[in-house]
Z-matrix of the N, CA and C atoms (Angstrom, degrees):
N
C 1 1.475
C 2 1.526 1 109.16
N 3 1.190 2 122.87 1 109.76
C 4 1.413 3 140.64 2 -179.63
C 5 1.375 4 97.00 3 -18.06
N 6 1.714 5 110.28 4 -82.57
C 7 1.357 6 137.61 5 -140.82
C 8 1.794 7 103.26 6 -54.63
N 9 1.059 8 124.18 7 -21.73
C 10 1.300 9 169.42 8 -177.72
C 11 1.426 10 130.12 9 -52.07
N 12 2.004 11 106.99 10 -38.25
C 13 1.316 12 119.31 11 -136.47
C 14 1.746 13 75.58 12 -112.81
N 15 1.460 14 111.74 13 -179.66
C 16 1.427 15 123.83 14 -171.79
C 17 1.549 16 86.27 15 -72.61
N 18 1.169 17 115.58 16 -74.17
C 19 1.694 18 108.67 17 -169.06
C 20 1.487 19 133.38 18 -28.46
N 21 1.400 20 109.25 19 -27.85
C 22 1.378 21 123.24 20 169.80
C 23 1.273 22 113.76 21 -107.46
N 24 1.308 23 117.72 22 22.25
C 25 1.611 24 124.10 23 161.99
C 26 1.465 25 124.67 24 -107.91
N 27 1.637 26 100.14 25 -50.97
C 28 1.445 27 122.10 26 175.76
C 29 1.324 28 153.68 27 -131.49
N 30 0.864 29 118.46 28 141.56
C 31 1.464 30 113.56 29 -146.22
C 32 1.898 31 84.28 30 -88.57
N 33 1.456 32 120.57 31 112.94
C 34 1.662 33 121.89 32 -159.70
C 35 1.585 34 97.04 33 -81.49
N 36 1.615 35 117.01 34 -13.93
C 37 1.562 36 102.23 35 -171.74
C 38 1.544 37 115.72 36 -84.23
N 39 0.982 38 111.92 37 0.09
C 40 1.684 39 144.55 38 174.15
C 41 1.648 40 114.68 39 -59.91
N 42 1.670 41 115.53 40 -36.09
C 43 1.300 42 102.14 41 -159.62
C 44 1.988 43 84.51 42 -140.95
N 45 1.339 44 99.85 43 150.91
C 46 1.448 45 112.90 44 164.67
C 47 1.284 46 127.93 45 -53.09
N 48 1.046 47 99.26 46 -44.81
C 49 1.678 48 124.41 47 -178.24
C 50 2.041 49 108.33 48 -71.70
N 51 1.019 50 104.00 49 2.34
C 52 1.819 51 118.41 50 164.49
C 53 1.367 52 113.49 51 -16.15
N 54 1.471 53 105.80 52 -52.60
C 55 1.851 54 111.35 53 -159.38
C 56 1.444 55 88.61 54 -94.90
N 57 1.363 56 147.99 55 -13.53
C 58 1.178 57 124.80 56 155.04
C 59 2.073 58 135.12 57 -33.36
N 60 1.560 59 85.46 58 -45.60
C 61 1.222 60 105.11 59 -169.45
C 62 2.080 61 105.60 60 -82.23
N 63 1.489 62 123.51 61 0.05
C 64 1.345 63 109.14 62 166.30
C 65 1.276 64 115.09 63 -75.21
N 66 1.503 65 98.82 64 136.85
C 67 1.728 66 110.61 65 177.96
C 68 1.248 67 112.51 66 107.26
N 69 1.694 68 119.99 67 -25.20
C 70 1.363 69 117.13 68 -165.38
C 71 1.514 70 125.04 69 -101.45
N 72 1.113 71 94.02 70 150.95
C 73 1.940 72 81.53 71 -165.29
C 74 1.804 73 107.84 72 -88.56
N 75 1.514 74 104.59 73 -58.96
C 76 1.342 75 116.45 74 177.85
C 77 1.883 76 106.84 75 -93.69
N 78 1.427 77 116.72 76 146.38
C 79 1.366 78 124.92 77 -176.61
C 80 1.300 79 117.54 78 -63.10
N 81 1.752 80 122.35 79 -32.80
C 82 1.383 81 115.16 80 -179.78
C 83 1.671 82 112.56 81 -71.49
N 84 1.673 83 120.18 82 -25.72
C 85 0.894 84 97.08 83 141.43
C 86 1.529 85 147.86 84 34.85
N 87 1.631 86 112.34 85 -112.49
C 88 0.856 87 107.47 86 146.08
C 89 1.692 88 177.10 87 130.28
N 90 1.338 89 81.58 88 -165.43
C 91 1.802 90 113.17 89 -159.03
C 92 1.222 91 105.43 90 -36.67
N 93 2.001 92 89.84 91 -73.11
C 94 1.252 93 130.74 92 -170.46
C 95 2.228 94 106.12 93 -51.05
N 96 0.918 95 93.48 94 -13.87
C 97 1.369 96 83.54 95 168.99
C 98 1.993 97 127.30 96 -130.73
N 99 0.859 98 108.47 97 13.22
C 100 1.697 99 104.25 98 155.75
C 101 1.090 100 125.35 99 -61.36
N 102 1.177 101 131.29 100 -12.42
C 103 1.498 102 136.09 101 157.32
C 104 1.621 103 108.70 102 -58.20
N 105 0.983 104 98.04 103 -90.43
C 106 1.715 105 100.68 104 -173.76
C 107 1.679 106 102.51 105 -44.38
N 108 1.074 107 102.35 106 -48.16
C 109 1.623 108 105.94 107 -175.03
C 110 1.739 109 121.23 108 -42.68
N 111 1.139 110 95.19 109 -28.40
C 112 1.895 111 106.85 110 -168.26
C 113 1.572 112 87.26 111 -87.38
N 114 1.583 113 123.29 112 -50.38
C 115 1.293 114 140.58 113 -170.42
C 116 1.937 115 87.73 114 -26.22
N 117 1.272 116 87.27 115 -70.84
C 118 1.529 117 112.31 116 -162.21
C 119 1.382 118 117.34 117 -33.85
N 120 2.018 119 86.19 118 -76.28
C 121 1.715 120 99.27 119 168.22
C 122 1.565 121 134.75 120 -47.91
N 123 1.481 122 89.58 121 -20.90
C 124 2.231 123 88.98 122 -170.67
C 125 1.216 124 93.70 123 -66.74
N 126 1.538 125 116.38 124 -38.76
C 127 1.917 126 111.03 125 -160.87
C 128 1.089 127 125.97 126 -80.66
N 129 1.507 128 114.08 127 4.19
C 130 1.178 129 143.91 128 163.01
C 131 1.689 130 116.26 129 -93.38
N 132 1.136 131 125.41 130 -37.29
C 133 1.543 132 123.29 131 175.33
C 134 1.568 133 126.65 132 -59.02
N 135 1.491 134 113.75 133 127.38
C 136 1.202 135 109.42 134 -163.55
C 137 1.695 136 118.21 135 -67.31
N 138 1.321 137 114.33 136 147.92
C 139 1.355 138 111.19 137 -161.76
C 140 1.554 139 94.13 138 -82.72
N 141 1.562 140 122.93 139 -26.53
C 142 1.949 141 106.95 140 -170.96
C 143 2.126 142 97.32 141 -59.11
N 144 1.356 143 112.71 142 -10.78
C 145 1.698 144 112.47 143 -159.29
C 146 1.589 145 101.49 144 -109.27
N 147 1.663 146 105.05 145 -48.18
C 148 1.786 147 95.66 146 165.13
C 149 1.247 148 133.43 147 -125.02
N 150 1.384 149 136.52 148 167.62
C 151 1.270 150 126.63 149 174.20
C 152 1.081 151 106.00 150 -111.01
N 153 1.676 152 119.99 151 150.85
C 154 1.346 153 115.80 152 175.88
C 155 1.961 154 108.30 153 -85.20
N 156 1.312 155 126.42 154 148.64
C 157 1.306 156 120.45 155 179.59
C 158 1.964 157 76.65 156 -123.92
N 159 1.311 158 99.23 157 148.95
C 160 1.132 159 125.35 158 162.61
C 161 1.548 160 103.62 159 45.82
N 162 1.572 161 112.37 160 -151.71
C 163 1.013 162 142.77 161 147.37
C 164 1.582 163 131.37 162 -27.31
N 165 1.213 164 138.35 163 60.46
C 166 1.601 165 114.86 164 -165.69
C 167 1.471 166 136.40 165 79.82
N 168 1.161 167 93.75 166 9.89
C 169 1.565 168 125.73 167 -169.21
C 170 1.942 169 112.27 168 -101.09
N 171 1.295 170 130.95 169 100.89
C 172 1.080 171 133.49 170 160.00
C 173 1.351 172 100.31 171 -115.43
N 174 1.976 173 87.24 172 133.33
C 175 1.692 174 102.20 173 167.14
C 176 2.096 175 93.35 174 -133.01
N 177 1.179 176 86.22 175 148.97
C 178 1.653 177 95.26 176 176.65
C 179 1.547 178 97.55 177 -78.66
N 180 1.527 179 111.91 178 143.25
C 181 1.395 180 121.79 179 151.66
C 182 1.636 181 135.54 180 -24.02
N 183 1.322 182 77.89 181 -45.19
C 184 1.246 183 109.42 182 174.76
C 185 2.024 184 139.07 183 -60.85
N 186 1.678 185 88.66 184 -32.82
C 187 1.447 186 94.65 185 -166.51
C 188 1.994 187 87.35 186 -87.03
N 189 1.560 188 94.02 187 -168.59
C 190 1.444 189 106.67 188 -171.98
C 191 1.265 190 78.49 189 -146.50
N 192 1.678 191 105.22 190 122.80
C 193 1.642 192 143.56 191 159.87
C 194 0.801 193 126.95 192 -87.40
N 195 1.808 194 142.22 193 113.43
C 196 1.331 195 125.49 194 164.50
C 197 1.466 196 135.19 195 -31.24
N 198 1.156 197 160.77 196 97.00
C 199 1.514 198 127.33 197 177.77
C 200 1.546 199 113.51 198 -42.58
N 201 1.150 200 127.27 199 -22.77
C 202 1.510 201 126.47 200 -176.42
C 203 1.721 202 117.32 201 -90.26
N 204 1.881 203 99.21 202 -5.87
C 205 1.591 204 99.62 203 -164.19
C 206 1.948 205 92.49 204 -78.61
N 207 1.228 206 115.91 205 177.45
C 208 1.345 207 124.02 206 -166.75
C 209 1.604 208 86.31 207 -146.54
N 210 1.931 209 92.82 208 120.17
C 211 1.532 210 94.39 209 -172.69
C 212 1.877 211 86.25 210 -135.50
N 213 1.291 212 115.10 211 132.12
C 214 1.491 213 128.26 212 -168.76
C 215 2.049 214 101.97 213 -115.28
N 216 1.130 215 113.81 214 144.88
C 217 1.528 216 118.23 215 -174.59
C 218 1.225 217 100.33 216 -109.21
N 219 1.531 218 108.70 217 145.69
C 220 1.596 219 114.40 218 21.83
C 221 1.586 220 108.46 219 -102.53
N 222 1.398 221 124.95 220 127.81
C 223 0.971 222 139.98 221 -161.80
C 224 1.982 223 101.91 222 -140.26
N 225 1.662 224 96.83 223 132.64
C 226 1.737 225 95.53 224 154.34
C 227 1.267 226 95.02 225 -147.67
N 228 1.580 227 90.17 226 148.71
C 229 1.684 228 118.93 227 -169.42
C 230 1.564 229 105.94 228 -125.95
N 231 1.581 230 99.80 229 112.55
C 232 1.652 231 93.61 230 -162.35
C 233 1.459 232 107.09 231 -107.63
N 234 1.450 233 115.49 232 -175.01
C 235 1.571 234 123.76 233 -148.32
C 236 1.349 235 104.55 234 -58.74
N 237 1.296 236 119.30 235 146.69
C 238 1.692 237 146.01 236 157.78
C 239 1.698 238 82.08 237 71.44
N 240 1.137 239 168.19 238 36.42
C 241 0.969 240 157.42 239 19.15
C 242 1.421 241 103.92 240 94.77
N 243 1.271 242 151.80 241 94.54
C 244 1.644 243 140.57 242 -169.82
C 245 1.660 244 88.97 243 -119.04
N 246 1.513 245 116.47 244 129.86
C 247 1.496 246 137.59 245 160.86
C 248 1.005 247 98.31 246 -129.35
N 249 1.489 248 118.28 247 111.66
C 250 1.244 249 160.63 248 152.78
C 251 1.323 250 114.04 249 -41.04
N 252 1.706 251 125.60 250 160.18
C 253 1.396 252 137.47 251 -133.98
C 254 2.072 253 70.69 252 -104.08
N 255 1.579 254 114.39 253 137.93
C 256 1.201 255 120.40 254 173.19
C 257 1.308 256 130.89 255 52.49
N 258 1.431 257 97.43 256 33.12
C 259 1.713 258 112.05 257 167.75
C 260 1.679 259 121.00 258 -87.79
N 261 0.983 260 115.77 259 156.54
C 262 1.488 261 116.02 260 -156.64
C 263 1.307 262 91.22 261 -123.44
N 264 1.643 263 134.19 262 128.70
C 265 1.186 264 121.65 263 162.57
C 266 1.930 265 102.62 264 -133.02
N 267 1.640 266 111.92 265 108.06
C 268 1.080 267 95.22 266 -154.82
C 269 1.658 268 130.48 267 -99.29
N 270 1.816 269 89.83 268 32.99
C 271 1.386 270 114.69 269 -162.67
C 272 1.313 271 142.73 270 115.29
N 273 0.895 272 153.80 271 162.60
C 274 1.771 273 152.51 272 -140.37
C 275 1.598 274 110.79 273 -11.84
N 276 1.506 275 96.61 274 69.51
C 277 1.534 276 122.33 275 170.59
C 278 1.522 277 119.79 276 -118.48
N 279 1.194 278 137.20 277 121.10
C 280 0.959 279 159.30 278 172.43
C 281 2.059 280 104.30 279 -97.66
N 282 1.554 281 100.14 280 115.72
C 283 1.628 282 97.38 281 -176.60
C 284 1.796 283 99.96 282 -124.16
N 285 1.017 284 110.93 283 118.04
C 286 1.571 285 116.80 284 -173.50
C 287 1.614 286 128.80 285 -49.83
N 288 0.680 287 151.60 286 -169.52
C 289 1.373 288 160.83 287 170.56
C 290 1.597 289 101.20 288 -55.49
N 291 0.717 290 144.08 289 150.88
C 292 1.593 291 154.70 290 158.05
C 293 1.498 292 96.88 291 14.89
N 294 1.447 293 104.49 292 68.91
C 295 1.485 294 128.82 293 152.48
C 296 1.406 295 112.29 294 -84.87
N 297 1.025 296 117.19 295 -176.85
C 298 1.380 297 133.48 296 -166.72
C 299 1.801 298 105.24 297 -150.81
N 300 1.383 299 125.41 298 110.35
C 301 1.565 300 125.73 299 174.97
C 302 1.712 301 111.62 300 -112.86
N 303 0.644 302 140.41 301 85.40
C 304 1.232 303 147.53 302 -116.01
C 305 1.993 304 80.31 303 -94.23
N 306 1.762 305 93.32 304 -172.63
C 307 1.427 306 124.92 305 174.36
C 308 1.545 307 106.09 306 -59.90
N 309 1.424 308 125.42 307 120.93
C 310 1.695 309 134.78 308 163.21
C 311 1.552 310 87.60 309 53.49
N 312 1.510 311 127.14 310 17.25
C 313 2.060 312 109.21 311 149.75
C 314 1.763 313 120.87 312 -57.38
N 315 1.138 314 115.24 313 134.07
C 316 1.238 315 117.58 314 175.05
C 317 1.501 316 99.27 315 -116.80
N 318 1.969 317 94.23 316 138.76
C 319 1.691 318 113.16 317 155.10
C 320 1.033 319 131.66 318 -124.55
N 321 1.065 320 112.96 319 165.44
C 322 2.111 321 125.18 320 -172.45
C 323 1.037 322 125.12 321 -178.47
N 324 1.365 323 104.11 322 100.21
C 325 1.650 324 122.03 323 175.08
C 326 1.589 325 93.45 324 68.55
N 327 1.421 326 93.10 325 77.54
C 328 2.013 327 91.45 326 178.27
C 329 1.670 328 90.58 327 -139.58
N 330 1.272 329 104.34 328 160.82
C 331 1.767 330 121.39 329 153.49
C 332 1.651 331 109.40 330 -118.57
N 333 1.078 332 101.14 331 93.88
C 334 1.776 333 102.92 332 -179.98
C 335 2.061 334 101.61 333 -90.25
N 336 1.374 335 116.47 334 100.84
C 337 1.233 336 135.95 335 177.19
C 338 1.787 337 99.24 336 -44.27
N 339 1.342 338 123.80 337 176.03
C 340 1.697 339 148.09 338 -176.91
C 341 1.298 340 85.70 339 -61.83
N 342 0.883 341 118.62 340 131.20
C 343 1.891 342 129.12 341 137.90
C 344 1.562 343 91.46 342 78.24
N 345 1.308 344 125.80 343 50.72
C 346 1.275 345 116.54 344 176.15
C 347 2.233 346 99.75 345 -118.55
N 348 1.158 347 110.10 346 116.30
C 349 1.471 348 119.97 347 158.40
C 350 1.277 349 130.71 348 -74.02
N 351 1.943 350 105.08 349 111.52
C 352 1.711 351 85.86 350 167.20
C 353 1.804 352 101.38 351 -123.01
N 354 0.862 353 136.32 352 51.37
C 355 1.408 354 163.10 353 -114.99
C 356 1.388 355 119.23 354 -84.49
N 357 1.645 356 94.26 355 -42.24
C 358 2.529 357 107.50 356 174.34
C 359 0.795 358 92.22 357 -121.63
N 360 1.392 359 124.30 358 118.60
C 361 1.895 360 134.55 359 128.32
C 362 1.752 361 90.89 360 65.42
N 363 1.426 362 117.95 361 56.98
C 364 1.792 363 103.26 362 165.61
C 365 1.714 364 97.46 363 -124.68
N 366 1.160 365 103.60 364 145.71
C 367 1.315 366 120.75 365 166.00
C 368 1.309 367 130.43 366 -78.51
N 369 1.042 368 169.95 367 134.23
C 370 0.881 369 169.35 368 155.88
C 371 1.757 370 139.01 369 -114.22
N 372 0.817 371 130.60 370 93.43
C 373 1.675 372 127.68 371 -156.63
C 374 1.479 373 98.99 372 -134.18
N 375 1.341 374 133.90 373 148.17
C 376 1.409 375 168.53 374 161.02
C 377 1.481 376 100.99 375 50.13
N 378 1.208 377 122.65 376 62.75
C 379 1.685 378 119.00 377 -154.74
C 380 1.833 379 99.09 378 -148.78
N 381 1.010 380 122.09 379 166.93
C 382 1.603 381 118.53 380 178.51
C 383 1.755 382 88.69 381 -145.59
N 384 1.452 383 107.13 382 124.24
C 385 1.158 384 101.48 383 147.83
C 386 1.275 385 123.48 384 -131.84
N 387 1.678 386 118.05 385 160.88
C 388 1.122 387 125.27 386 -144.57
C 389 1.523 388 109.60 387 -111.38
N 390 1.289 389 131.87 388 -161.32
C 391 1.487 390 122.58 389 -139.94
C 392 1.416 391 118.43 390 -82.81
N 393 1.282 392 127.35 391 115.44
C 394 1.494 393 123.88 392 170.64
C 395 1.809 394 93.39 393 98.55
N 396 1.021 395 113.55 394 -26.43
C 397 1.923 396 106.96 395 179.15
C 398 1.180 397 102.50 396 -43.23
N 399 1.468 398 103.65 397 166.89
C 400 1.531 399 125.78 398 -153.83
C 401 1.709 400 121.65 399 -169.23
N 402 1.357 401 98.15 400 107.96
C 403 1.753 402 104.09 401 -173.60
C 404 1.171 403 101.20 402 -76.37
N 405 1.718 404 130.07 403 135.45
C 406 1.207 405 119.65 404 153.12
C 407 1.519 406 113.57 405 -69.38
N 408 1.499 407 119.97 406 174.61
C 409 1.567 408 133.83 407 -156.23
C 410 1.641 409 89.12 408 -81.37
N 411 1.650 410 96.78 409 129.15
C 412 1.755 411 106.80 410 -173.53
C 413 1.568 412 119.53 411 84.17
N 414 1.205 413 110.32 412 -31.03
C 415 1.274 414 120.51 413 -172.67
C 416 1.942 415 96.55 414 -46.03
N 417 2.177 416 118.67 415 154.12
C 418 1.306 417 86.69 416 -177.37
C 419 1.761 418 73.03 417 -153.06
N 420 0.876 419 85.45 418 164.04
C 421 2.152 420 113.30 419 166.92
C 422 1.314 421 99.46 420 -92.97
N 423 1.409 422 115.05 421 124.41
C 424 1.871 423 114.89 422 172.69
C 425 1.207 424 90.61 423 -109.95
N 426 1.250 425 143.13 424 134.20
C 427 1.286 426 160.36 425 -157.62
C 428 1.433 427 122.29 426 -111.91
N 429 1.203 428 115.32 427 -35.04
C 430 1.754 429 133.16 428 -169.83
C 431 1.531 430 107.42 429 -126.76
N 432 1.238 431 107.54 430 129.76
C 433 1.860 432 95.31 431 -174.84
C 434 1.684 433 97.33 432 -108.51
N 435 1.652 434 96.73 433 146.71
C 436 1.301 435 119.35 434 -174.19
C 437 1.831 436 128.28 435 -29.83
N 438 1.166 437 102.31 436 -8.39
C 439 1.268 438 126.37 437 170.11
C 440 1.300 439 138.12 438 -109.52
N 441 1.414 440 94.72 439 -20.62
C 442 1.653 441 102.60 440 166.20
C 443 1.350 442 116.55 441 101.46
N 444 1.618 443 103.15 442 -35.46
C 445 1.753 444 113.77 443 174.21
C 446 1.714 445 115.53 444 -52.23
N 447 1.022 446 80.97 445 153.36
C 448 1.864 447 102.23 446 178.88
C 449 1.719 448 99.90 447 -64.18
N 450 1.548 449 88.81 448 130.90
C 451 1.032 450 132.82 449 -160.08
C 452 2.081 451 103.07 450 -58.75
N 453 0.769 452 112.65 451 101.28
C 454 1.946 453 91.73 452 175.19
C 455 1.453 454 119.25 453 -125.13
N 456 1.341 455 123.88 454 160.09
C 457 1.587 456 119.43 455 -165.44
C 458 1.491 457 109.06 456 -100.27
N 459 0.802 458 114.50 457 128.25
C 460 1.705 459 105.10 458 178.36
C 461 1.138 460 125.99 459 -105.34
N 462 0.932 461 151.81 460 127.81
C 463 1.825 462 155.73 461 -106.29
C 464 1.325 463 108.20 462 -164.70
N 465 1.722 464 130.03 463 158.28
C 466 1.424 465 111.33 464 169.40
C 467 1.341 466 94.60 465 -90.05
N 468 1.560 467 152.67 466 11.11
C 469 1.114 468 115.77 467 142.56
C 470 1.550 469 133.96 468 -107.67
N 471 1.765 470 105.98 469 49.08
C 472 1.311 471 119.42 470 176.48
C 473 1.608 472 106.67 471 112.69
N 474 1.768 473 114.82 472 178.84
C 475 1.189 474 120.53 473 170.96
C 476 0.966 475 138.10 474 -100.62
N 477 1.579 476 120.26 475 125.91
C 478 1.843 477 114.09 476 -175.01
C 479 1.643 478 102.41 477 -92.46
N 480 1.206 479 93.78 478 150.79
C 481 1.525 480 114.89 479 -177.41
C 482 1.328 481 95.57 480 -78.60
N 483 1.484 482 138.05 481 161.22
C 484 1.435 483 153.41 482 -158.30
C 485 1.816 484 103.63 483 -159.47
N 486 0.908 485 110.24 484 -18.76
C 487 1.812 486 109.57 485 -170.11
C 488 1.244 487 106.38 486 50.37
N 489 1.033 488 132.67 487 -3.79
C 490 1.451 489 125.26 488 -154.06
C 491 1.921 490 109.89 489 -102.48
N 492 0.961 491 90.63 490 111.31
C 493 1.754 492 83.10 491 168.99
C 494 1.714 493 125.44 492 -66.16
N 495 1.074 494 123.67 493 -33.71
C 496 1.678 495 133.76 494 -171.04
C 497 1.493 496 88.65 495 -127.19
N 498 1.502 497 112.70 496 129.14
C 499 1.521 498 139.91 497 -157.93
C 500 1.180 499 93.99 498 -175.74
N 501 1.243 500 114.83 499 135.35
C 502 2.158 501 116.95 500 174.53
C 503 1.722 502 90.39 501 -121.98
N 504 1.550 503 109.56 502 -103.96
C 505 1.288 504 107.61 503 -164.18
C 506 1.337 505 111.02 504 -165.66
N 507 1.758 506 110.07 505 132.78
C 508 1.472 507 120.37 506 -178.90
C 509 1.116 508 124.21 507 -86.13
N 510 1.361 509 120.41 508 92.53
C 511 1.145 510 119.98 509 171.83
C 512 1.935 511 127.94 510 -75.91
N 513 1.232 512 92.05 511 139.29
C 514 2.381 513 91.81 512 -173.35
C 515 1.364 514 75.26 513 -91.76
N 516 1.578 515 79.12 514 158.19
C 517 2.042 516 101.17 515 168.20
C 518 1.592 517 125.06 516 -47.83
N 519 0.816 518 119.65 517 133.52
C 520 1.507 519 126.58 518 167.75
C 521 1.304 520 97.59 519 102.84
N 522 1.613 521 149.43 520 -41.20
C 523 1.470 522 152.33 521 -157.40
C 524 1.793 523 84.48 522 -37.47
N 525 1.347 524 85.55 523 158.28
C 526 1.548 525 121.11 524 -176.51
C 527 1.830 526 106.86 525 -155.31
N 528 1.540 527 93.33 526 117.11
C 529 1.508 528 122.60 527 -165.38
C 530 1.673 529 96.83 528 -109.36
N 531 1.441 530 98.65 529 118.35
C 532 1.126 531 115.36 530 -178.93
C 533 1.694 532 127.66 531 -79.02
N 534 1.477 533 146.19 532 92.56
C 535 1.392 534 173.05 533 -175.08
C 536 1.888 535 73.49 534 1.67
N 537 1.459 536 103.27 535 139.81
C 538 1.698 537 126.51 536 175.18
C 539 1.371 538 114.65 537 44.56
N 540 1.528 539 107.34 538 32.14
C 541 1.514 540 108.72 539 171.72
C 542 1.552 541 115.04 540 -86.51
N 543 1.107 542 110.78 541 152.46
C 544 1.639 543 119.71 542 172.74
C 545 1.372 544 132.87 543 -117.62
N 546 1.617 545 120.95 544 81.28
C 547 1.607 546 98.26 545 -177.58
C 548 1.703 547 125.91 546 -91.93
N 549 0.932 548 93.71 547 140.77
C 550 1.610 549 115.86 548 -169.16
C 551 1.258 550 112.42 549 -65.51
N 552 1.241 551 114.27 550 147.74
C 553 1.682 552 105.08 551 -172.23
C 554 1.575 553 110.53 552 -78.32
N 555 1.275 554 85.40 553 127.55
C 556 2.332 555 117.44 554 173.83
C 557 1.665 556 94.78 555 107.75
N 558 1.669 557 110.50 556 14.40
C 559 1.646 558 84.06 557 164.77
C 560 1.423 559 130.49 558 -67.13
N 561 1.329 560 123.02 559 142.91
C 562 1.714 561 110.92 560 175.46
C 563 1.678 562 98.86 561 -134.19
N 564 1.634 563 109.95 562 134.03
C 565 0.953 564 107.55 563 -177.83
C 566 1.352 565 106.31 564 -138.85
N 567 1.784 566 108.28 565 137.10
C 568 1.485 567 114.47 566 -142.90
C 569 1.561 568 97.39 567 -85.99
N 570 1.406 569 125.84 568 -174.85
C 571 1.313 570 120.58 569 -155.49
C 572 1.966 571 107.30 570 -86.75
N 573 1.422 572 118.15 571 163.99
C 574 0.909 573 118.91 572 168.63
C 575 1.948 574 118.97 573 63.05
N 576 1.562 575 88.02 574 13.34
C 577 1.532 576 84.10 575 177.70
C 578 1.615 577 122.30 576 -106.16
N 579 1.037 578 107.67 577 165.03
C 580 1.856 579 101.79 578 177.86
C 581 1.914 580 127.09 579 -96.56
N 582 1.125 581 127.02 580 124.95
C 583 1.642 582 123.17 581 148.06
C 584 1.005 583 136.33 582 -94.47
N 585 1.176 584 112.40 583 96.74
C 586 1.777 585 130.12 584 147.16
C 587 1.810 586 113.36 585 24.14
N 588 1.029 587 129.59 586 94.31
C 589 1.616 588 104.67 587 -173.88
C 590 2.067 589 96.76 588 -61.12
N 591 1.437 590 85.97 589 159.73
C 592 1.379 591 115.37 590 -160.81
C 593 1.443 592 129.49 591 50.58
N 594 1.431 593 118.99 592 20.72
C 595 1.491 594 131.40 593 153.71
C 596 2.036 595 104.50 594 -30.13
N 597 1.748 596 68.43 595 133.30
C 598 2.259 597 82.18 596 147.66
C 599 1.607 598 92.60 597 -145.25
N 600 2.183 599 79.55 598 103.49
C 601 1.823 600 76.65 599 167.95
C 602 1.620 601 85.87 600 -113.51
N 603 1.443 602 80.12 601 176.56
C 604 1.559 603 125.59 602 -171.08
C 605 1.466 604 116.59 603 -147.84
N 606 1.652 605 117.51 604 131.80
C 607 1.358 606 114.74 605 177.93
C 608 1.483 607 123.97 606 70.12
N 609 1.115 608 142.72 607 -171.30
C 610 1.072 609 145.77 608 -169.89
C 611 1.468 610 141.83 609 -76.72
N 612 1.523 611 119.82 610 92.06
C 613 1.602 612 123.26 611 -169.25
C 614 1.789 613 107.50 612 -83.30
N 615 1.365 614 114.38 613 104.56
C 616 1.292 615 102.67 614 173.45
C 617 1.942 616 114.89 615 -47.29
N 618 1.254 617 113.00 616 165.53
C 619 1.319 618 118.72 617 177.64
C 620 1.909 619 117.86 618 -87.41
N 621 1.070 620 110.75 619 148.56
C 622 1.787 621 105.70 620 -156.16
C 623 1.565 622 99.97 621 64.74
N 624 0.875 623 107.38 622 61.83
C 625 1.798 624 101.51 623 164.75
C 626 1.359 625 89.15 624 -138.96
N 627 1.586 626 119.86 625 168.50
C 628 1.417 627 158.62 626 110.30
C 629 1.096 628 133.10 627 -67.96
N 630 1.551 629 127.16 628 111.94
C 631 1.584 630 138.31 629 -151.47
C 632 1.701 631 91.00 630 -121.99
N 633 1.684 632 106.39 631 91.24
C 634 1.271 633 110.24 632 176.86
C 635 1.019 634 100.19 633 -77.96
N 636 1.585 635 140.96 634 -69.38
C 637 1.374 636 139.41 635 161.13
C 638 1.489 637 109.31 636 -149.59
N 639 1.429 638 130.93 637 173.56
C 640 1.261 639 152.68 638 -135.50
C 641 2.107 640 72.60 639 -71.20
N 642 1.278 641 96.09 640 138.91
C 643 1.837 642 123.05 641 162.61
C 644 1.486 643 90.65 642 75.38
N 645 1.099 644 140.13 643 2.99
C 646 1.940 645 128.55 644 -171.72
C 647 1.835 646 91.22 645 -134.41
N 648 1.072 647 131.78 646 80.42
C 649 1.658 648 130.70 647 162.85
C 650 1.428 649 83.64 648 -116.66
N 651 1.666 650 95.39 649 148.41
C 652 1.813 651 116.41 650 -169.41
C 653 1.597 652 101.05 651 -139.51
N 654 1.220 653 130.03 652 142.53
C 655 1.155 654 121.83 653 173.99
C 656 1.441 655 106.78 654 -56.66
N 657 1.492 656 104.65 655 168.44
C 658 1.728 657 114.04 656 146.92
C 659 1.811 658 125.80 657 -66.25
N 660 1.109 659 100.12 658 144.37
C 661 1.832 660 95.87 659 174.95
C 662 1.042 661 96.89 660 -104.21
């Protein structure tokens, strides 16, 4: 499904992590490789721009770290970059250019694109979001569905298989996540669209939409 594919999600000059996405059609994609992928890129990042901390750990000069935030490798945290007092990052996270990781936010296995906010108490796990997006406060990615089965996206023209058991949610550039929302694992939501605070979506939000709740999405005017 077109609407679907990285190209119609994200704008790729936006995030470091760019050459991840050759070859791939759909963004969850992938998941399975930001690990090695960061591996790659840190040993490549220039040292006058980052320092290595620990283990697998690049942060730019540039960003501003909590002393209290808790950041786990392999992890890079890129320029002007703000991690917040009791943020959790619990490995193969990639955080964009003048992101925002807010107070007690947790990550895992994410690509958070330039200018992307996840800022109060949001979770975030196996999900990429894309440029300028924005969790409202609480808002969270559920990653694993209540059953355990592999994860699949559901589309109006049917369901793609994912193999994947842990899947959170694709966000396109610009999306805006509405305060105590929840997306369900294989949500994808296309760029520039809105959620409802306290949404439970599921499955597929075209982009320019409004996601009042499950059966009522309206375009943008």
């Amino acid at each position: 499904m077109k609407a679907m594919t990285v190209q119609e999600l994200y704008t790729l000059n936006e995030t470091i992590a760019k050459d991840i996405f050759e070859g791939v059609t759909y963004p969850w994609e992938v998941l399975p490789k930001i690990s090695s992928f960061i591996l790659e890129l840190g040993a490549t990042l220039s040292e006058d721009e980052y320092e290595k901390h620990g283990e697998d750990i690049w942060v730019a000069k540039s960003a501003a770290v909590a002393p209290t935030a808790y950041i786990h490798g392999p992890a890079i945290i890129g320029k002007e970059a703000d991690v917040r007092h009791c943020a959790f990052i619990r490995g193969n996270a990639i955080v964009g250019e003048g992101a925002v990781v807010g107070n007690s936010t947790e990550l895992k296995n994410v690509i958070l694109f330039n200018k992307v906010q996840v800022p109060h108490y949001n979770y975030v796990g196996d999900s990429v979001l894309g440029y300028k997006s924005h969790m409202g406060a609480g808002s969270i990615t559920s990653n694993v569905k209540s059953d355990k089965k592999l994860v699949v996206v559901k589309t109006p023209e049917g369901i793609i298989e994912t193999g994947m058991k842990k899947f959170g949610a694709m966000l396109g550039d610009e999306v805006e996540v509405g305060c105590g929302s929840v997306l369900n694992p294989g949500t994808v939501v296309g760029s520039h669209s809105n959620i409802y605070p306290l949404s439970s979506v599921r499955g597929f939000v075209p982009g320019g939409s409004i996601y009042k709740k499950q059966g009522e999405v309206v375009e943008k005017q």
